[in-house]
C-alpha positions as CSV (number, residue, x, y, z in Angstrom):
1,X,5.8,-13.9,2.5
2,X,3.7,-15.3,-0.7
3,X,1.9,-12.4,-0.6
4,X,4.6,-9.7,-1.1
5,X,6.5,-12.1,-3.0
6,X,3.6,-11.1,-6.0
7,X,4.5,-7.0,-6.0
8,X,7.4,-6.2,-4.3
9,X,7.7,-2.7,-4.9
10,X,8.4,0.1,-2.6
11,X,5.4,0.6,-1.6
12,X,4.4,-3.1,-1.3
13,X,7.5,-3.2,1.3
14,X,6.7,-0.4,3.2
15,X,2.9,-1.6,3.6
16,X,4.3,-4.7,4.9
17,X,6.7,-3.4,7.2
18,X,2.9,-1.8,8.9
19,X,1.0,-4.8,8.2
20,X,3.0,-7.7,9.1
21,X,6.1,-6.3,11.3
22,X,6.5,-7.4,15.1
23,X,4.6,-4.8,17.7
24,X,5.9,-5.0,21.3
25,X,5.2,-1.1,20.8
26,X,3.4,1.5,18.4
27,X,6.9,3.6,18.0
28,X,6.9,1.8,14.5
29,X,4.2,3.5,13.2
30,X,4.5,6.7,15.0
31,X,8.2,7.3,13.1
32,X,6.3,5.7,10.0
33,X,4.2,8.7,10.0
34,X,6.9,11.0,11.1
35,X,9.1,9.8,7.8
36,X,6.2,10.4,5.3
37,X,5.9,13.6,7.1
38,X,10.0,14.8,6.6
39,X,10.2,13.6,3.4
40,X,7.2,15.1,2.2
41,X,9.0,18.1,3.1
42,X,12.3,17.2,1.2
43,X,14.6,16.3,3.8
44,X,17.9,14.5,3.5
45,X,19.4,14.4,6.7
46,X,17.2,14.6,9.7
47,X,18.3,14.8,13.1
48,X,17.0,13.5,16.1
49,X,16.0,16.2,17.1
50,X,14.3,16.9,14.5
51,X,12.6,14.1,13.9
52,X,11.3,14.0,17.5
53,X,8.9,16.5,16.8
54,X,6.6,14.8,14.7
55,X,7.4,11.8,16.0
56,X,6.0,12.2,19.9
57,X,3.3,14.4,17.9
58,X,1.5,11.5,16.5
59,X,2.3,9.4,19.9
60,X,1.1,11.7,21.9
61,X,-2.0,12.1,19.7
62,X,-2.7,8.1,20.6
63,X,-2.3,8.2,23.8
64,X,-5.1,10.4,24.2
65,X,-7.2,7.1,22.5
66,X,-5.4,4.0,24.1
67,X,-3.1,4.7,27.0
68,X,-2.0,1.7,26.4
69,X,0.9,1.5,23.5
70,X,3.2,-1.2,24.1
71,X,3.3,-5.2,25.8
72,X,5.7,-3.7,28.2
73,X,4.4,-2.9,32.1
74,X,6.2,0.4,32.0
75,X,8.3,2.7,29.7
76,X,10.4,5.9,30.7
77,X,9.7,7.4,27.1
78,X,6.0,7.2,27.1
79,X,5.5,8.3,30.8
80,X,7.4,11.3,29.3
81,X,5.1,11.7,26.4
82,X,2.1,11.7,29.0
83,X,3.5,13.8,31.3
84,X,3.8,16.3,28.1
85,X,0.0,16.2,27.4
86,X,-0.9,16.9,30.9
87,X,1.7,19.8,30.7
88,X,4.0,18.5,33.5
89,X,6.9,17.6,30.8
90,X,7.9,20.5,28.5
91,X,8.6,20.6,24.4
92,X,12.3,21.0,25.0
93,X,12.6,18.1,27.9
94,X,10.1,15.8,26.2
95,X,12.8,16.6,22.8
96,X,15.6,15.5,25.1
97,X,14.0,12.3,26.4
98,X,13.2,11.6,22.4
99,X,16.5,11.7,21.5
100,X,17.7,10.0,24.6
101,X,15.6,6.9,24.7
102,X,12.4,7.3,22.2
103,X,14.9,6.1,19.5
104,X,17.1,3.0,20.6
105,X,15.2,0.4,19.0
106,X,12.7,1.7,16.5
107,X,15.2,2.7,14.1
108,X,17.4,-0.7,14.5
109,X,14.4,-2.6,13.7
110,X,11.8,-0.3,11.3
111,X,13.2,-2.2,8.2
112,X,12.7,-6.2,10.3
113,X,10.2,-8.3,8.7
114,X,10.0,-11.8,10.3
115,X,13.7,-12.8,11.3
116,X,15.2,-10.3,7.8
117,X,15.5,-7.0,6.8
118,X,13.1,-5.9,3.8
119,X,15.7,-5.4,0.7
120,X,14.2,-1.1,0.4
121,X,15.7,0.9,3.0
122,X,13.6,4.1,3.6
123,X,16.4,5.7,5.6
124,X,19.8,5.4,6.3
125,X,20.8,5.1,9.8
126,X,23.6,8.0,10.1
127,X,23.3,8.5,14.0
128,X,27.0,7.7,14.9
129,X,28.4,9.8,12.0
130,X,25.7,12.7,11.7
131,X,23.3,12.3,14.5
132,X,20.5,11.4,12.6
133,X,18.8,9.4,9.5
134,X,19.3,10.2,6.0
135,X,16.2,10.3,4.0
136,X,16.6,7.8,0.8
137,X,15.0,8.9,-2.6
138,X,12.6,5.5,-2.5
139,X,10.9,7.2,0.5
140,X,11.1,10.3,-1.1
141,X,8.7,9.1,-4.0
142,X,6.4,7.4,-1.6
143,X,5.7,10.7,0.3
144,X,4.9,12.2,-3.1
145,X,3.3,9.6,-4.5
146,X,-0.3,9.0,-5.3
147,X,-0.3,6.2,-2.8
148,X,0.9,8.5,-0.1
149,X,-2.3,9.5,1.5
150,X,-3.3,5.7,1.5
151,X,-0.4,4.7,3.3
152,X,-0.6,7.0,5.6
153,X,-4.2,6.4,6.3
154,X,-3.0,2.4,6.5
155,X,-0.5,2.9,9.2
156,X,-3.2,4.8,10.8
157,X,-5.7,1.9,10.7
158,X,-3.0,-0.2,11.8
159,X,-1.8,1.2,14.8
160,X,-5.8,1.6,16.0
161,X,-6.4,-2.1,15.7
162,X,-3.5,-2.9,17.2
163,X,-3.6,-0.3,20.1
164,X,-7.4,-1.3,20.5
165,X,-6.4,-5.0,21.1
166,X,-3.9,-3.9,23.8
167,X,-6.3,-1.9,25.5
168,X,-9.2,-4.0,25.6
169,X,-7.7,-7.9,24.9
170,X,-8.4,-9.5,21.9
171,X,-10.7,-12.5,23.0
172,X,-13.2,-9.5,23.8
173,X,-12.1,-6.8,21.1
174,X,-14.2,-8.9,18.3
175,X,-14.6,-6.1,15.6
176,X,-17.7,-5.4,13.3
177,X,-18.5,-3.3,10.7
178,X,-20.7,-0.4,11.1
179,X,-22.4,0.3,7.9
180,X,-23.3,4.3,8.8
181,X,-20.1,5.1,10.3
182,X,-18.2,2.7,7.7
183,X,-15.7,1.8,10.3
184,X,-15.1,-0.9,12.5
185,X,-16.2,-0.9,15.7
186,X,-14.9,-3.2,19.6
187,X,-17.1,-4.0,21.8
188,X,-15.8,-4.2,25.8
189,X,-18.0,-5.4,28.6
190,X,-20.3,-2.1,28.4
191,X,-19.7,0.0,24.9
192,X,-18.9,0.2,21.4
193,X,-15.8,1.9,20.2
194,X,-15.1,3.0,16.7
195,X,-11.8,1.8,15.9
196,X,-11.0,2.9,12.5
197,X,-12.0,3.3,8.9
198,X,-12.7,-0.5,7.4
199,X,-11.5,1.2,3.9
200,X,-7.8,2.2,5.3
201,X,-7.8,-1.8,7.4
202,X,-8.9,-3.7,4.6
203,X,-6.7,-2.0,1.9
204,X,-3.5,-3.2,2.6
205,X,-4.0,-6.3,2.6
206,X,-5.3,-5.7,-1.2
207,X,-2.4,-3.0,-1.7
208,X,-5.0,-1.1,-3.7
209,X,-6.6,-3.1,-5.9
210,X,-10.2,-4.2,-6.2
211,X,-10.3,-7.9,-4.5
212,X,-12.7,-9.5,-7.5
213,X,-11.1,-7.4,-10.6
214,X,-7.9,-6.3,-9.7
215,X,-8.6,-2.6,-10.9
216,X,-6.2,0.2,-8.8
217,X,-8.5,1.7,-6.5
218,X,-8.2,4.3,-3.3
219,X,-9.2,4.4,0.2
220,X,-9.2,8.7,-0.5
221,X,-12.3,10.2,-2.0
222,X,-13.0,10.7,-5.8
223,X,-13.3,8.8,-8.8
224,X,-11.4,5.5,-7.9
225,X,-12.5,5.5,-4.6
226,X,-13.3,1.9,-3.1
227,X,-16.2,0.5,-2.0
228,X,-16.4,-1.7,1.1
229,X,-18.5,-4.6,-0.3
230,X,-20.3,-7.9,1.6
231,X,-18.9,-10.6,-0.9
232,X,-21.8,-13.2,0.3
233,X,-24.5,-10.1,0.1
234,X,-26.7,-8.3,2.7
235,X,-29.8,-9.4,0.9
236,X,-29.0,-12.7,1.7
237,X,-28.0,-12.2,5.6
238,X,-30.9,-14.4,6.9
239,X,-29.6,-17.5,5.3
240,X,-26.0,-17.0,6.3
241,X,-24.1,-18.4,9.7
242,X,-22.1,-15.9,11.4
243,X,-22.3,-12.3,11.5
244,X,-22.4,-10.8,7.9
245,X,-21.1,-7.7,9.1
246,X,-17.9,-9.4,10.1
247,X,-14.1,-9.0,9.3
248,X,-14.6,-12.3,7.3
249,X,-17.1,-11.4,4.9
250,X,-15.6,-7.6,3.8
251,X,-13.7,-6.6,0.9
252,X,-12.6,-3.4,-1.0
253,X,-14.7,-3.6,-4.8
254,X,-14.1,-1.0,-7.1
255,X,-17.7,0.6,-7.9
256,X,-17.8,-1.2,-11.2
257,X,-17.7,-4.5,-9.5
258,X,-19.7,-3.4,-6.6
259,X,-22.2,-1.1,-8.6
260,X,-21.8,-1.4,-12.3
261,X,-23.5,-1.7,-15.1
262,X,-22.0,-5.9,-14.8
263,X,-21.7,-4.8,-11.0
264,X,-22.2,-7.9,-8.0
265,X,-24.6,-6.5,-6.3
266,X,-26.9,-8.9,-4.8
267,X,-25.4,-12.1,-6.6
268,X,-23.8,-14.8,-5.3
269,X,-20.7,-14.9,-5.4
270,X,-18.3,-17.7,-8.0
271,X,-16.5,-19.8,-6.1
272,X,-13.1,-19.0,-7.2
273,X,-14.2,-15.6,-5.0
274,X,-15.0,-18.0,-1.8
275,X,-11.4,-19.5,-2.8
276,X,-9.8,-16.0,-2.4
277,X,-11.7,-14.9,0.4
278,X,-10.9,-18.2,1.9
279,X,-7.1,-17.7,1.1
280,X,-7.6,-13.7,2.2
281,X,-9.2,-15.2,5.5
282,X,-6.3,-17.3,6.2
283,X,-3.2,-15.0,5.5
284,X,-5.2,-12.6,8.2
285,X,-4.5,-15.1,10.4
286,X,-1.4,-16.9,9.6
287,X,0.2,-13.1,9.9
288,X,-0.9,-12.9,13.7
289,X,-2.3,-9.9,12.9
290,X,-4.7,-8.2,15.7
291,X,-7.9,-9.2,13.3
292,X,-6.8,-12.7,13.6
293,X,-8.9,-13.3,17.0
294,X,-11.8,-11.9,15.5
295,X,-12.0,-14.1,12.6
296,X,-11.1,-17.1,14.3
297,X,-14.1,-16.3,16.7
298,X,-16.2,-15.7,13.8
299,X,-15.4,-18.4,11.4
300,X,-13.8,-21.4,13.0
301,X,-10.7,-21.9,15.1
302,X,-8.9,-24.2,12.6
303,X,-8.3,-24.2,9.2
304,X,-10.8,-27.0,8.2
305,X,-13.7,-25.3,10.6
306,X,-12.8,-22.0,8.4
307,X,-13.4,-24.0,5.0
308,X,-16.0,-25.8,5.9
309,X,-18.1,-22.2,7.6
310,X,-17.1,-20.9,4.0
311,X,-18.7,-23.8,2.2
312,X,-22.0,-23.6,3.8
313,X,-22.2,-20.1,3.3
314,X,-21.7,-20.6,-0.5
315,X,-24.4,-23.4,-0.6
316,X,-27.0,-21.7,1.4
317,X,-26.8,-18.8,-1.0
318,X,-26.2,-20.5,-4.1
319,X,-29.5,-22.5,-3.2
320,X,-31.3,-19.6,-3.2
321,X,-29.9,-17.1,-5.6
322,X,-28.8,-20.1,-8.2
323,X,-26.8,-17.9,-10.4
324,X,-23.4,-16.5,-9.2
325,X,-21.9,-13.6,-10.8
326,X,-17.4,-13.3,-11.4
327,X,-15.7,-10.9,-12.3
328,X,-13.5,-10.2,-15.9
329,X,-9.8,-9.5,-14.3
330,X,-8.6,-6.2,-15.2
331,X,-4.7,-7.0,-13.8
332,X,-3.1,-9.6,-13.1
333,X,-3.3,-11.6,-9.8
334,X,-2.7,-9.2,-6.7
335,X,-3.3,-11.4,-4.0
């Protein structure tokens, strides 16, 4: 909670409820996609039926990646989803099924973080009255936003790191970058699988900032579009331990920081940067998240192991390069 406790906007909430929420199923982030969707169209009051359009759309969509989108052995809802997609289950039945059981629980629990409710409520829950959800005008901004496309493209990095580690197990989903695809990528006994852009899975953990300068920056293309930078640099691979296309050593830079005049480029970084990553690192785990296996497997399995991978990183480089470059902070403190 530390972290959102810094920002706790709308947006910062609604990131969260992606980033951190429980996942015993993807529905979360399939009616996630669905509300950006409805109230990017100005809705108020949605009905089920409705809303169960867009919302088996974007499941159904997954299931053609992971069939696999839940901890549960079987579920009446999704066998109906597949059934649609290989034509045996029609629009109007598979609408029916939706609004009979593809609802129950998401809805009770899209607004649960940890053991409370966020305090922003992106819908009211209006089934009993109106047979529906009401739209609220917090959500309503969001979907017209400028951070709209990124959160959209967050719950969609999300729910593919998530629905990759139930497909494949996380002890052998340990996920690298790719630096021409600029995605991570899971490797299973006998391929490599892209799994989704390393832009839209590192950024919300950053909520949009730059991780050395704190400048706003974007996962979409254009001017403020974000770098994915190697904070101990590629130059220096050879003389670090571990992969240095891991999860551990990857954060969003604005190109300034990245590419700038002052830029990082090759230089070492200060060690108040090890300290963030360090503190990044950590809060990736600590939050269960599905990256947590691999950067346990790639840095240490406790906390001191962690620190001390970190450390020798920082002293084989500094060794070499000497110098170590910072960055001057444009904001304050993010993260």
């Amino acid at each position: 909670m530390q972290f959102l406790a810094v920002q706790p906007s709308s947006q910062n909430q609604f990131r969260a409820l992606m980033l951190f929420g429980r996942n015993v199923a993807s529905y979360k982030f399939a009616l996630a996609k669905a509300l950006l969707e409805v109230a990017r169209d100005g809705a108020d009051l949605v009905s089920l039926e409705k809303l169960a359009d867009p919302y088996t759309r974007h499941l159904r969509t997954h299931l053609t990646l992971a069939s696999k989108q839940g901890t549960s052995r079987s579920s009446r809802f999704l066998e109906a989803c597949k059934g649609a997609n290989a034509g045996t289950v029609t629009d109007d039945e598979l609408r029916s099924i939706t609004v009979s059981l593809g609802f129950n629980n998401v809805i009770d629990a899209f607004h649960r973080l940890g053991a409370h409710d966020v305090g922003q409520r992106f819908f009211l829950d209006e089934r009993a009255a109106a047979g529906g959800i009401r739209i609220t005008n917090e959500l309503r901004h969001l979907a017209h936003g400028p951070a709209a496309a990124d959160l959209g493209s967050e719950t969609e990095a999300r729910w593919r790191l998530v629905e990759t580690a139930w497909e494949l197990g996380v002890t052998r989903s340990l996920i690298t970058y790719n630096d021409e695809t600029q995605a991570f990528t899971a490797a299973d006994s006998s391929r490599r699988i892209t799994v989704t852009s390393a832009r839209a899975a590192l950024n919300g953990y950053q909520k949009g900032y730059c991780f050395y300068c704190f400048t706003p920056v974007t996962i979409e293309p254009g001017q403020l579009a974000a770098d994915v930078d190697h904070v101990f640099p590629w130059a220096l691979r050879l003389l670090l331990t571990g992969n240095p296309n891991g999860v551990w050593n990857l954060v969003l830079a604005c190109r300034g920081c990245n590419r700038g005049a002052n830029g990082k480029f090759d230089c070492v970084p200060a060690l108040d940067l090890v300290a963030r990553l360090h503190r990044r690192n950590e809060f990736l785990i600590t939050s269960h998240h599905p990256l947590r296996e691999t950067l346990m497997a790639q840095t240490g399995a406790a906390p001191a192991l962690r620190a001390a991978f970190l450390q020798d990183n920082y002293r084989a480089t500094k060794l070499a390069r000497i110098t170590e470059w910072n960055a001057v902070s444009r904001n304050d403190e993010a993260f």
